[in-house]
C-alpha positions as CSV (number, residue, x, y, z in Angstrom):
1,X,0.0,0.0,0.0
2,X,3.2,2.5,-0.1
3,X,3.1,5.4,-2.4
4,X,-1.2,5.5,-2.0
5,X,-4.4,5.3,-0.2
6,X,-6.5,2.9,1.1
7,X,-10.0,2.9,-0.9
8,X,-12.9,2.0,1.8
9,X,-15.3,3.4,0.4
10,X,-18.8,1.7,-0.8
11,X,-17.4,1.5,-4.4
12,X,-15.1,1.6,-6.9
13,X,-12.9,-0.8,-4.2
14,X,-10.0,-2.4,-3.5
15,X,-9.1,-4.9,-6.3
16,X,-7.7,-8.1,-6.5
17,X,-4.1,-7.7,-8.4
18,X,-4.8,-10.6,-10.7
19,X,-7.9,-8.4,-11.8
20,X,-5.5,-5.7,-12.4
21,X,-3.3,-7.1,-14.3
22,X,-6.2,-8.7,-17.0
23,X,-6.9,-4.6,-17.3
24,X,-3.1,-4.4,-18.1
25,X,-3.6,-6.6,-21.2
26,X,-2.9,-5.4,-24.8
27,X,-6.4,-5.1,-25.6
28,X,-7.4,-7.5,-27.9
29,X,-10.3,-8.0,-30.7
30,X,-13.9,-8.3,-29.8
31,X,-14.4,-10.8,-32.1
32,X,-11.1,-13.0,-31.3
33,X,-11.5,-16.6,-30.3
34,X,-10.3,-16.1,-27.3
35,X,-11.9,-13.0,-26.3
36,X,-15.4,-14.7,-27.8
37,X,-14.2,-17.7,-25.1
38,X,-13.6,-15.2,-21.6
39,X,-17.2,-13.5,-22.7
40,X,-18.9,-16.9,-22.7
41,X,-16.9,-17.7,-19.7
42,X,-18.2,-15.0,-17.9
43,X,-22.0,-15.3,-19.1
44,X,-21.6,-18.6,-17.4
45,X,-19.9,-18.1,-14.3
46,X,-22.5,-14.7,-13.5
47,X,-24.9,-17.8,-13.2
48,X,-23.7,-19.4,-10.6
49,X,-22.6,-16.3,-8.6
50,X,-26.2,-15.3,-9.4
51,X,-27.4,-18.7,-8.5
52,X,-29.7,-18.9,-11.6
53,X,-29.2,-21.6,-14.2
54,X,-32.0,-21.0,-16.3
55,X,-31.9,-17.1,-16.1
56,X,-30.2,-15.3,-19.2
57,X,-27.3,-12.9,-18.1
58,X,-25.9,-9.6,-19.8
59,X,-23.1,-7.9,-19.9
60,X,-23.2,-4.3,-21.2
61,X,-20.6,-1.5,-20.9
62,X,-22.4,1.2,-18.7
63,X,-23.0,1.7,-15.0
64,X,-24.9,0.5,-12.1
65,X,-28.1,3.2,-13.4
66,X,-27.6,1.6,-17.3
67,X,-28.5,-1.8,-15.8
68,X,-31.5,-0.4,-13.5
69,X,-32.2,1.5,-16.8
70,X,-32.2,-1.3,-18.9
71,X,-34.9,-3.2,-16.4
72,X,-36.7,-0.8,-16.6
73,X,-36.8,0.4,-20.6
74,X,-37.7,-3.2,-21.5
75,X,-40.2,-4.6,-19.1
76,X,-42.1,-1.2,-18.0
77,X,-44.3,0.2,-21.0
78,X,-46.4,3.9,-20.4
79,X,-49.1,3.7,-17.8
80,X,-48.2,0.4,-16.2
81,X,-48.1,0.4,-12.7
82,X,-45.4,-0.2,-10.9
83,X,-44.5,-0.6,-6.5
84,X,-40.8,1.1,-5.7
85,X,-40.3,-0.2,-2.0
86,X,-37.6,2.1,-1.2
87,X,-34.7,2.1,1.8
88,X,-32.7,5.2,0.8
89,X,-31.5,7.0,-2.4
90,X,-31.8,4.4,-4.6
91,X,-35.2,3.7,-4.3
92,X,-35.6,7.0,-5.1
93,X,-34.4,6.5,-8.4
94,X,-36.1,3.5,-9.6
95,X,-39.0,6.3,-9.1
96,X,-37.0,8.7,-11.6
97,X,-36.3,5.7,-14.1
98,X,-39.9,4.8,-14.1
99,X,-41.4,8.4,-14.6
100,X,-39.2,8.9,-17.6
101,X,-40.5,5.8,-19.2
102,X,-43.8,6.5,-18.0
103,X,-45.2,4.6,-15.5
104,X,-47.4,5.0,-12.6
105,X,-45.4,4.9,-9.8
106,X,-46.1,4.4,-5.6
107,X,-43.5,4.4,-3.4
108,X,-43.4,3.5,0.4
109,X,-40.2,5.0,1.7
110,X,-38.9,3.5,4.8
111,X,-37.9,6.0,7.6
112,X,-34.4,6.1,7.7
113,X,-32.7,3.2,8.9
114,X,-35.9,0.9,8.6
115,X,-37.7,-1.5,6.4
116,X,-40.7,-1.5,4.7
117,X,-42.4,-3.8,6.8
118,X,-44.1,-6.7,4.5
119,X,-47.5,-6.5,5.3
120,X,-47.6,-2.9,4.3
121,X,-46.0,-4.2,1.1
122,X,-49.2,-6.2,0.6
123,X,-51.5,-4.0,1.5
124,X,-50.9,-2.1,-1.4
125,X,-50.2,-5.2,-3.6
126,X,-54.6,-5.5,-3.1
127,X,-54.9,-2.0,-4.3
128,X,-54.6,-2.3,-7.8
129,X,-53.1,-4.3,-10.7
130,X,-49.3,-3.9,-10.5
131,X,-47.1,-5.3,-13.1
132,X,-43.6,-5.0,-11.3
133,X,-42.1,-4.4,-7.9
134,X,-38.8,-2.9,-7.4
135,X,-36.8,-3.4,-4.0
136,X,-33.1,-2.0,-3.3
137,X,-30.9,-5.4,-1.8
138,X,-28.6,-2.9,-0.2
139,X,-28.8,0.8,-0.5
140,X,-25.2,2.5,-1.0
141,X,-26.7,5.6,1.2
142,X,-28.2,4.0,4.1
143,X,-26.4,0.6,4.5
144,X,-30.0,-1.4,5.4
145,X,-30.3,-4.5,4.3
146,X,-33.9,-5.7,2.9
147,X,-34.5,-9.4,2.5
148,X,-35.7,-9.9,-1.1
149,X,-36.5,-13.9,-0.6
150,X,-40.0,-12.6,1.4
151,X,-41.1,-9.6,-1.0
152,X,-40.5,-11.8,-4.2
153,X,-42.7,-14.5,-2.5
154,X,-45.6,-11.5,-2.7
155,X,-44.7,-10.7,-5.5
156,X,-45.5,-14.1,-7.3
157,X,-48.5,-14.2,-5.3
158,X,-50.0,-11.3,-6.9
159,X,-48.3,-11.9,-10.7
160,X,-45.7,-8.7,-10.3
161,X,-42.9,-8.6,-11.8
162,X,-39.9,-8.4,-9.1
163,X,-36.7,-6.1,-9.9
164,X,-34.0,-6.4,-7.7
165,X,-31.1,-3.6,-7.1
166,X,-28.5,-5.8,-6.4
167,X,-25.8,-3.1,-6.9
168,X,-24.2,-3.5,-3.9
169,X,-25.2,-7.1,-2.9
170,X,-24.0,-9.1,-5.1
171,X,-21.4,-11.2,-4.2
172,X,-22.1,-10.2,-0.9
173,X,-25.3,-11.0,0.3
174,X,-27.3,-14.0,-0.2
175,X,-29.3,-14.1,-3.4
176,X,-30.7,-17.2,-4.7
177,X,-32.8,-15.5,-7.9
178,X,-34.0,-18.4,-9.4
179,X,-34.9,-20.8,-5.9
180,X,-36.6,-17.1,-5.4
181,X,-37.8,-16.5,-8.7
182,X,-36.6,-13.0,-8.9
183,X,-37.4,-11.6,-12.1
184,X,-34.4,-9.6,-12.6
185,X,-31.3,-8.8,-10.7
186,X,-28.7,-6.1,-11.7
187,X,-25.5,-4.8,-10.3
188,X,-22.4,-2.8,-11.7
189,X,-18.7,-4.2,-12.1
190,X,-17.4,-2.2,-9.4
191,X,-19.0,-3.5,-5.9
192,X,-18.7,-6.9,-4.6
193,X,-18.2,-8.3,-8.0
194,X,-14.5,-6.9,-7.9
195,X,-14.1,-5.0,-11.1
196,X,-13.3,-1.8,-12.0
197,X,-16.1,0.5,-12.9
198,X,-17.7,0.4,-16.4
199,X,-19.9,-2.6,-16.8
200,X,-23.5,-3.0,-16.2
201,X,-24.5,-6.5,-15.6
202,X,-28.0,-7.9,-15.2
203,X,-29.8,-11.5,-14.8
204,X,-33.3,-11.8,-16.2
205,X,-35.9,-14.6,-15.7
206,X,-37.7,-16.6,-18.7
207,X,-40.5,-15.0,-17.2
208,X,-39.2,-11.6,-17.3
209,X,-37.8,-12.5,-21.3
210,X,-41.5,-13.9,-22.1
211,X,-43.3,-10.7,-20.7
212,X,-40.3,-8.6,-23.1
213,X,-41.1,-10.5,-26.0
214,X,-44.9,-10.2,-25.6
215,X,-44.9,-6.1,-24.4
216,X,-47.3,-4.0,-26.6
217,X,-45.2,-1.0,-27.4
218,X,-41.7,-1.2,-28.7
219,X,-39.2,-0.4,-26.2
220,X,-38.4,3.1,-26.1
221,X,-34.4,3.1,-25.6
222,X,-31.9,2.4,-28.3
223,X,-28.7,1.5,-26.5
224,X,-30.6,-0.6,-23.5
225,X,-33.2,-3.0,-25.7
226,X,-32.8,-5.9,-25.5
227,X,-33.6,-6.6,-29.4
228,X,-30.1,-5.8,-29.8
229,X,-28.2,-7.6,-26.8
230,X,-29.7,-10.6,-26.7
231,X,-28.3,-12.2,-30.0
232,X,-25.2,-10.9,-28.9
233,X,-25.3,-13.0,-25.1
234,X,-26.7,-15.7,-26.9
235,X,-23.6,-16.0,-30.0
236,X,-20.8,-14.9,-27.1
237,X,-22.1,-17.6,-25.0
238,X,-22.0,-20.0,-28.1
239,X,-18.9,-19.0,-28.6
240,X,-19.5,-17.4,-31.5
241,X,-18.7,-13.7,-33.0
242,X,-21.5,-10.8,-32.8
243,X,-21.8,-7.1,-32.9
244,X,-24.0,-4.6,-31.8
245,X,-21.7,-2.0,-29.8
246,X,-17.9,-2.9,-29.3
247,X,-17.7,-4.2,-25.5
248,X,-15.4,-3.1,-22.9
249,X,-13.2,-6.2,-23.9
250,X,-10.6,-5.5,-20.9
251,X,-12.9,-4.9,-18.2
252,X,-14.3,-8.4,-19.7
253,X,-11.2,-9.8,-19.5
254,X,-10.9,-8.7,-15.6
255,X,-14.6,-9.9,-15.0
256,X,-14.0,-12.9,-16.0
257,X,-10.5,-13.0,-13.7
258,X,-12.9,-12.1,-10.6
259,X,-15.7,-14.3,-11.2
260,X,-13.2,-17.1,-11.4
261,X,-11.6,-15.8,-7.8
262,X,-15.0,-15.1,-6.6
263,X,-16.3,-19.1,-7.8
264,X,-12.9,-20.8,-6.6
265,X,-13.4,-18.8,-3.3
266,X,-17.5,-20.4,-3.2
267,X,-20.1,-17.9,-3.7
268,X,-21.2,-19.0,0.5
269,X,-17.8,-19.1,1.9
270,X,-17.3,-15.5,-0.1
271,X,-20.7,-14.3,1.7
272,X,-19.7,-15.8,5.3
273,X,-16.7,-14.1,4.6
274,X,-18.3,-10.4,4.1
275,X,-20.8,-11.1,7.0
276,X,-18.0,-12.0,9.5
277,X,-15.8,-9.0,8.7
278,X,-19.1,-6.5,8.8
279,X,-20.1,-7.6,12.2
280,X,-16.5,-7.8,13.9
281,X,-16.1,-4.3,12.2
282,X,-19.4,-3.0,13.9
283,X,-18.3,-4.6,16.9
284,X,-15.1,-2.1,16.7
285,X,-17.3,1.1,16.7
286,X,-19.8,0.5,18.8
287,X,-17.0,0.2,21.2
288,X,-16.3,3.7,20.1
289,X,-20.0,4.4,21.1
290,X,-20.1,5.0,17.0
291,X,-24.3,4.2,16.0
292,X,-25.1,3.0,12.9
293,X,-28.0,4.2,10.4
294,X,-29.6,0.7,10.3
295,X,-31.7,0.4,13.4
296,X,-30.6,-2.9,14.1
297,X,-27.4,-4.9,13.2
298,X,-30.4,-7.9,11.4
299,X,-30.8,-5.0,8.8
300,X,-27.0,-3.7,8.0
301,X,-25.6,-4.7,5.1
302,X,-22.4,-6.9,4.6
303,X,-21.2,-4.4,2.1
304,X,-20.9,-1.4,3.8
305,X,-21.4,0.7,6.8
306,X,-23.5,3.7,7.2
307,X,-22.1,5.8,10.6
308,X,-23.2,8.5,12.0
309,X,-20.5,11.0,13.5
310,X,-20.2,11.7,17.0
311,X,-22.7,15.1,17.7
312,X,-19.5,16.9,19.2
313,X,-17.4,15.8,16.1
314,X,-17.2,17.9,13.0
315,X,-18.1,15.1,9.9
316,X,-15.6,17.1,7.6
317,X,-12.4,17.2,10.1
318,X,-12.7,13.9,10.9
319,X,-12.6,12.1,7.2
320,X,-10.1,14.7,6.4
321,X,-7.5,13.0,9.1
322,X,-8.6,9.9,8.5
323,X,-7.7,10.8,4.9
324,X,-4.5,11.7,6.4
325,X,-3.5,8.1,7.8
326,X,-3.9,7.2,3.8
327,X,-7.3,5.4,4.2
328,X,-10.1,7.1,2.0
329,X,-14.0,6.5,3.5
330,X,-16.9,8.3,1.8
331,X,-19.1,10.6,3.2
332,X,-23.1,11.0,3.5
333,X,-25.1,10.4,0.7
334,X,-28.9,11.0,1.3
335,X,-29.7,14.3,1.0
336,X,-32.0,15.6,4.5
337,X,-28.6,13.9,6.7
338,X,-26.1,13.9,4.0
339,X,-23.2,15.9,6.7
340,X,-24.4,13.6,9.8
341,X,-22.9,10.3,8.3
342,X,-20.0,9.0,7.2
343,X,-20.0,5.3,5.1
344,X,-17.2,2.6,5.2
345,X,-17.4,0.2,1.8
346,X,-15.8,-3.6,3.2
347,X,-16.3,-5.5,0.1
348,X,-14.9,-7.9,-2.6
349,X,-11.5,-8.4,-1.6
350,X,-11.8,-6.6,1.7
351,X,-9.4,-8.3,4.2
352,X,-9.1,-8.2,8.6
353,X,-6.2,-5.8,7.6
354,X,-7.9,-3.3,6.0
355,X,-10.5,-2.9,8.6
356,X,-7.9,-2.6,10.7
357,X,-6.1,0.1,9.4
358,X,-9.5,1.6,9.0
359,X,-10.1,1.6,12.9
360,X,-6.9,2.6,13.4
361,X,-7.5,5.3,10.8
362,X,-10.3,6.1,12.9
363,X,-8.9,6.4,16.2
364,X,-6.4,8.6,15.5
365,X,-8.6,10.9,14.1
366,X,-11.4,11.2,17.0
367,X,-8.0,11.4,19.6
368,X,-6.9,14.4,17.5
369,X,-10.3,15.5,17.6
370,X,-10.5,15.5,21.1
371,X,-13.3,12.3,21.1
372,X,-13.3,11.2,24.6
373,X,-12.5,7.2,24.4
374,X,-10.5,4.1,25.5
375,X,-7.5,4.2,22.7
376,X,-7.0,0.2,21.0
377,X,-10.5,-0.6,22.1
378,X,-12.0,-0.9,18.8
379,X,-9.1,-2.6,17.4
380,X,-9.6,-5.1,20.6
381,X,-13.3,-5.4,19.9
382,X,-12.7,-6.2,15.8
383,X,-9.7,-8.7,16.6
384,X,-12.1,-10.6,19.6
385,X,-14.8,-10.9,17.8
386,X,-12.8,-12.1,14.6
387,X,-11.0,-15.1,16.9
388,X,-14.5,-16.4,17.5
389,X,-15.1,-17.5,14.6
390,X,-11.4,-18.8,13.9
391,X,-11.6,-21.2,16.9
């Protein structure tokens, strides 16, 4: 880590060096054998990190938004009604997505640092006809986890589509879409998935290709329909050429590199993994008398941590020493507490170490800062409650 910062924030992360080095490679042809081969690799291997044999996977230069974008532009036609159940930002813009494509939209927005308890969910599932459901796994500004398995359950039991952000989940939390029958679930290259930023990458149902093929309207996005991607999944996976747009062949190459990690590693052992580290690593602030945004450890993510500052502690000094002992964090994202929080990304690749030097990152700072508190006890609380699970 000489010569640079530690990146702890909820994404881009820390990657693996392997990773790295595939997006050293002289780039090669998008149409080369084995380029065709490391796409149809990594069509295959999203499958099982996905856990969903039978669903059909893309892979599309663009961002986290692209993929929601793209669930969106080709299952949602003008005046359909659609549920956003919403934990934070996020949810918020599902609601933007939808608008601009037309829908009827109703959200029910958690308080912040809750749920959307379920049988509010179906209470407005009897309302009216819905055709889809979005839910946010994990949101990147609040750091609450939402259980998916539950909501997609109501969802099949009033025929609704079920869209699932999985932007910062997957690869991190347990998602089993097709045991689940989630319709669709998305993420970007640069969360738990371990590449850098730049690819949009989403797993659709049969049922969610069927109610595609049989929409009423063309869809009404060029770049995101899936007229014009699917023959192209379909020949890469068959390990044969295609064009539509030119893909991002080296971030390919890398994704294919981390999937491979990530599959070698086991997609459960890889989740244990993230769930382990998250809880030793709240252990270590709340020894610090930190609180977190989710109102209970059952809803905070694996991913990341949402913390609020100390009320005597100024939210900009503080990540600005931390920044100083070379670790980066990120700040607050939702907008009515955006300077009240800070957010730690522990992700992918995360190891004890880095949560370490992120504690003792921290530490340093609140002493400089005057934060009354026992120095080494968060470090003490990480380590013990790491050893427990190493016995």
């Amino acid at each position: 880590m000489k010569g640079r910062k530690l990146l702890m924030i909820p994404g881009p992360i820390e990657f693996e060096p392997d990773v790295m080095q595939a997006m050293a490679m002289a780039t090669t042809s998008h149409v080369a054998p084995d380029f065709i081969e490391v796409f149809g690799n990594s069509l295959e291997h999203m499958r099982e990190v996905w856990k969903s044999p039978k669903g059909q996977p893309f892979i599309v230069a663009g961002t986290g938004t692209l993929a929601m974008d793209m669930a969106i532009a080709n299952l949602i036609e003008k005046d359909d009604n659609v549920l956003v159940i919403s934990t934070g930002y996020f949810g918020k813009r599902f609601q933007d997505i939808l608008t601009h494509y037309g829908a009827n939209t109703t959200i029910l927005e958690a308080p912040v640092g809750e749920v959307v308890p379920l049988e509010v969910i179906e209470k407005e599932l009897k309302t009216k006809t819905y055709k889809a459901l979005t839910i946010t796994h994990v949101d990147t500004s609040t750091g609450v986890l939402v259980d998916p398995e539950p909501i997609a359950k109501l969802a099949k039991k009033y025929h609704v589509l079920s869209i699932l952000d999985g932007v910062c989940s997957v690869a991190a939390e347990t998602i089993h879409q097709d045991e689940w029958e989630l319709d669709i679930v998305l993420t970007a290259s640069q969360k738990a998935v371990g590449v850098p930023p730049g690819l949009a990458l989403l797993m659709a149902s049969e049922k969610a290709i069927q109610v595609w093929e049989n929409r009423k309207t063309p869809v009404c996005n060029y770049y995101a329909n899936w007229k014009n991607w699917l023959p192209i999944m379909k020949a890469y996976e068959a390990r044969k050429p295609s064009y539509f747009g030119t893909p991002a062949v080296n971030l390919i190459v890398a994704l294919e590199t981390s999937l491979k990690i990530i599959c070698k590693e086991g997609v459960q052992k890889r989740i244990e993994r993230h769930q382990v580290l998250a809880n030793a690593f709240r252990k270590g602030l709340a020894s610090l008398h930190l609180e977190i945004l989710p109102r209970s450890t059952e809803i905070a993510a694996n991913s990341l941590t949402a913390v609020y500052y100390p009320k005597e502690i100024d939210g900009v000094a503080l990540r600005s020493k931390i920044a100083r002992s070379n670790v980066i964090i990120a700040g607050g994202l939702l907008s009515e507490i955006k300077t009240s929080y800070f957010r730690v990304g522990h992700m992918g690749s995360v190891s004890p170490n880095d949560l370490i030097a992120v504690l003792s990152a921290l530490e340093r700072a609140l002493l400089a800062l005057n934060y009354p508190f026992e120095t080494g006890k968060s470090l003490n609380a990480f380590q013990t409650e790491l050893l427990k699970f190493e016995e």
